[in-house]
Rosetta silent file (secondary structure, phi, psi, omega in degrees, C-alpha in Angstrom):
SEQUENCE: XXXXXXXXXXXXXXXXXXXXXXXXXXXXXXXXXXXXXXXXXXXXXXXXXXXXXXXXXXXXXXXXXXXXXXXXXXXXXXXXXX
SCORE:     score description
SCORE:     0.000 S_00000001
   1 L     0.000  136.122 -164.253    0.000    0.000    0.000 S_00000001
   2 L  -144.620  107.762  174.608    1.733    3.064   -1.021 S_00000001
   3 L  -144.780  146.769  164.716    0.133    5.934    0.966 S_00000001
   4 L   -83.625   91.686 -159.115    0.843    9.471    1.804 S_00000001
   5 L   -99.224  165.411  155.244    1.218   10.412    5.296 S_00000001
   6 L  -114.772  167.638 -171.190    2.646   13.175    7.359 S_00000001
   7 H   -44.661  -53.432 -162.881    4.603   12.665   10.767 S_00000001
   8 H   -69.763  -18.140  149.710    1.496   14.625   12.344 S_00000001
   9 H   -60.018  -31.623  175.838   -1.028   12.406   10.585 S_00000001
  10 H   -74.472  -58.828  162.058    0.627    9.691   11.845 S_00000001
  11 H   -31.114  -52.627 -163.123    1.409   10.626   15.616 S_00000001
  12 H   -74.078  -21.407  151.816   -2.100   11.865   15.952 S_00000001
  13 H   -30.627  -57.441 -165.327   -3.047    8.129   14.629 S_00000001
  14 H   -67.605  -37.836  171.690   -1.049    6.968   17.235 S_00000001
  15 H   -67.584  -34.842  140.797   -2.646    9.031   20.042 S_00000001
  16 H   -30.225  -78.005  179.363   -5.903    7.845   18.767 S_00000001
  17 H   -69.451  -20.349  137.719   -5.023    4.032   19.392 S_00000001
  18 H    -9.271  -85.439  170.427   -3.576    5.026   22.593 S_00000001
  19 H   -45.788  -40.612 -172.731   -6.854    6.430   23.837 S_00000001
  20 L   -81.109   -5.963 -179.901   -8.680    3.443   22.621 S_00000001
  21 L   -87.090  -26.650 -178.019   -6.075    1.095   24.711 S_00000001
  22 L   128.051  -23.609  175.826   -7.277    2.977   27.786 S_00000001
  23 L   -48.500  143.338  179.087   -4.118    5.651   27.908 S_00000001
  24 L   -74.781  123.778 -164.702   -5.337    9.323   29.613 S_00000001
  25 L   -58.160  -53.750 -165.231   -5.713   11.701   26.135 S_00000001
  26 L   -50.270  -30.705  168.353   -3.936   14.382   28.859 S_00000001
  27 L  -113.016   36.266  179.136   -0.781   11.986   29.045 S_00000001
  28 L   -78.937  150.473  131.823   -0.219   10.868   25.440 S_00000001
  29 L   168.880  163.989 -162.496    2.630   13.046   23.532 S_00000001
  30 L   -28.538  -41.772 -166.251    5.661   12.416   21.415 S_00000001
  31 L  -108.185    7.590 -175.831    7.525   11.572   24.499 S_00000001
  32 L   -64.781  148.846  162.789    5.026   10.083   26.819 S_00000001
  33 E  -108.382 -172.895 -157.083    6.608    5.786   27.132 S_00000001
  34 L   -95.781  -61.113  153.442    4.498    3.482   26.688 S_00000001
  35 H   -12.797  -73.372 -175.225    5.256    1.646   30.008 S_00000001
  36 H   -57.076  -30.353  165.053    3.932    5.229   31.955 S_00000001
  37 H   -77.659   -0.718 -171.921    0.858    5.190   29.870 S_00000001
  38 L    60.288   30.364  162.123    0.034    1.696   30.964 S_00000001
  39 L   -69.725  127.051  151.160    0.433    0.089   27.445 S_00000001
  40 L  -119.080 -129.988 -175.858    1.588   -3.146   27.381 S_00000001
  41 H   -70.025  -31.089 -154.163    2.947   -5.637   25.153 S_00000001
  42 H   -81.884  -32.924 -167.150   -0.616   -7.182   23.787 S_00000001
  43 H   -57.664  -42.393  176.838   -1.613   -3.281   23.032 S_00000001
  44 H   -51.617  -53.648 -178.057    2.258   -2.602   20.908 S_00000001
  45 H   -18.257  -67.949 -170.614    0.731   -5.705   18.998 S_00000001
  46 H   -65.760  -24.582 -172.415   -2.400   -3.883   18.095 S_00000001
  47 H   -86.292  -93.110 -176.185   -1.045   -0.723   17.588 S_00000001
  48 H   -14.375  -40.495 -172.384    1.469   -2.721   15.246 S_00000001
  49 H   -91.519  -38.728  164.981   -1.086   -4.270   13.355 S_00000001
  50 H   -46.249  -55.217  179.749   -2.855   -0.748   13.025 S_00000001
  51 H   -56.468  -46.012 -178.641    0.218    0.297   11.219 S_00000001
  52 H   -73.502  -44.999 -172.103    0.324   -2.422    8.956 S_00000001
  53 H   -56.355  -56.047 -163.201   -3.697   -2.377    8.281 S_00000001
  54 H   -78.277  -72.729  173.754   -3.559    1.482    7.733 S_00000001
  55 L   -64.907  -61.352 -178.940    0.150    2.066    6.360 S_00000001
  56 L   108.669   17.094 -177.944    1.452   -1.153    4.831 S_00000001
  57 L   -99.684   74.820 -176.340    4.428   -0.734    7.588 S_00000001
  58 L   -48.436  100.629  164.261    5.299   -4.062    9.311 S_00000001
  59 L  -103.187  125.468 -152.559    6.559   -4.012   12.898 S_00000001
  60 L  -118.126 -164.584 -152.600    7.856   -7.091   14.275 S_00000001
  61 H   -84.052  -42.933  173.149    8.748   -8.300   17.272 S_00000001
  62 H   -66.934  -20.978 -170.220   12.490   -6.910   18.011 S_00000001
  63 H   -90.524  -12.916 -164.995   10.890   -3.819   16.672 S_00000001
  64 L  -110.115  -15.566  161.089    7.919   -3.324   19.592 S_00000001
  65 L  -109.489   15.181  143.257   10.614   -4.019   22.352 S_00000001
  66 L   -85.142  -34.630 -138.124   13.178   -1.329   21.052 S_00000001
  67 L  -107.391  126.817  178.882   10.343    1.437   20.720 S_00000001
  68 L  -101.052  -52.640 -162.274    9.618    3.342   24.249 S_00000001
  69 E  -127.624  149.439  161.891    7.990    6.205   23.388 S_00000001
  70 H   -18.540  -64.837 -134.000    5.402    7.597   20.914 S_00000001
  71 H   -76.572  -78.776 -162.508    8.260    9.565   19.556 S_00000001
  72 H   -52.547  -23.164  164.227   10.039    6.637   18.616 S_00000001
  73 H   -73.308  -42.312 -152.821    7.096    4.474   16.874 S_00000001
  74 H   -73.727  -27.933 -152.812    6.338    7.229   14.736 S_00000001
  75 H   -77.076  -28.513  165.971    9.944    7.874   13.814 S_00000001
  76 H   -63.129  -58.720 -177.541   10.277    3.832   12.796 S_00000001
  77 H   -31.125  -56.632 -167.286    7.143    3.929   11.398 S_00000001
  78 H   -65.674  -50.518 -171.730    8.053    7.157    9.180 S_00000001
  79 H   -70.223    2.747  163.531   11.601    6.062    7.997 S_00000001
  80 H   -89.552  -19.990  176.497    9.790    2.800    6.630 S_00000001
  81 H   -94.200   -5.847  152.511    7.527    4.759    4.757 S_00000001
  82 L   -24.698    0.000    0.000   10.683    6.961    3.243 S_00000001
């Protein structure tokens, strides 16, 4: 799937499935971790698979337990869609 996003379409994607995992809107942002937001592993999944359904960007397993932060999904996320 070859689609055009921007960073801030994507982050605000991300802040979206966030919210819908149960994270507080008020402590979502680029640098919020994922850990402090009370994501855990089954939620990176979903959020992973959001990325793939919606983007065409596959994140695999080595990839959801380097990524910490927001900041840092979007920026994998983005340089795969480069």
């Amino acid at each position: 799937m070859s689609t055009t996003v921007t960073r801030e379409q994507l982050e605000q994607r991300v802040f979206d499935a966030l919210e819908e995992f149960g994270a507080e809107s008020d402590r979502i942002g680029p640098d919020a971790e994922f850990e402090s937001l009370d994501v855990d592993s089954l939620d990176l999944v979903e959020l992973a698979q959001i990325v793939e359904d919606e983007y065409g960007v596959k994140m695999g397993a080595e990839d959801l337990e380097k990524i910490k932060t927001v900041r840092q999904a979007v920026d994998l996320v983005m340089s795969r869609l480069s």
